[in-house]
N, C-alpha and C positions, 0 to 999 in steps of 0.2 A: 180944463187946461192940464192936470194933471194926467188926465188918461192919455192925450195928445203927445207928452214929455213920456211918459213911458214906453206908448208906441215908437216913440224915434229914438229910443234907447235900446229900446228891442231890435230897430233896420239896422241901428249903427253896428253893433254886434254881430248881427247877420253877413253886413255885408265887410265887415270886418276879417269875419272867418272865411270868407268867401274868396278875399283878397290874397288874405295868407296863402291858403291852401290854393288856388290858382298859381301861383307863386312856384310853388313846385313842380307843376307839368312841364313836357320842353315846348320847345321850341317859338308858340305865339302864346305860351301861359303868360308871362311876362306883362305883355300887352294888355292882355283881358285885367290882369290884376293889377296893374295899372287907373285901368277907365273905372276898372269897380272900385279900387280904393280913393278914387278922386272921390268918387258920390257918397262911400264910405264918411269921408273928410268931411264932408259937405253935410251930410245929417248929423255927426256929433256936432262938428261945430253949431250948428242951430241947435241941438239940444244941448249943449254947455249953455249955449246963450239963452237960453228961456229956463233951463233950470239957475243960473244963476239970479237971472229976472225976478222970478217968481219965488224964489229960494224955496224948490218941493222937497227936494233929495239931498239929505246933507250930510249922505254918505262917504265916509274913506275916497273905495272908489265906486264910483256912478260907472253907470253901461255905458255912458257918452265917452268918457274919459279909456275904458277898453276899449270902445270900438276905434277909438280914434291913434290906438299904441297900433290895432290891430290891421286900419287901413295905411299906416304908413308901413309897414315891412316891405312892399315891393320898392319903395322908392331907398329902403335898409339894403334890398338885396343889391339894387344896381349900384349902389356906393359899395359894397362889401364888394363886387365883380370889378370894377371900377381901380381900386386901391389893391386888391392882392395882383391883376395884373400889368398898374403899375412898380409896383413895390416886391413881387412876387412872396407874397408870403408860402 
């Protein structure tokens, strides 16, 4: 169980940084880092939930826990696009 919980703290991460930095490119980046930070979501949440389970990792912070700051930025950026041109900051 614990090599299992490692591995999807390792995807969550990955596809974490994947998210972000998609995030950046124009035009259909948005999109893609979107779909990937969904799945992002989706593997920490199951690793939050089986390392809480199992209580392996009782670290500060766990990979689940960054990967999952890291799969939401595209849904930070379209609020952050969202609010300046309402508000025009």
């Amino acid at each position: 169980m614990k090599k299992t919980v490692t591995i999807l703290g390792t995807i969550s991460v990955v596809l974490g940084i994947t998210s972000a930095l998609l995030c950046l490119l124009p035009n259909k980046g948005i999109l893609f880092a979107i779909m990937v930070g969904f799945l992002g979501l989706l593997v920490s949440n199951i690793y939050i939930f089986l390392n809480t389970r199992h209580q392996i990792n009782k670290k500060l912070f766990s990979p689940g826990l960054i990967g999952l700051l890291l799969s939401s930025t595209p849904v930070l950026f379209i609020l952050f696009f969202i609010l300046k041109q309402k508000f025009g900051f």
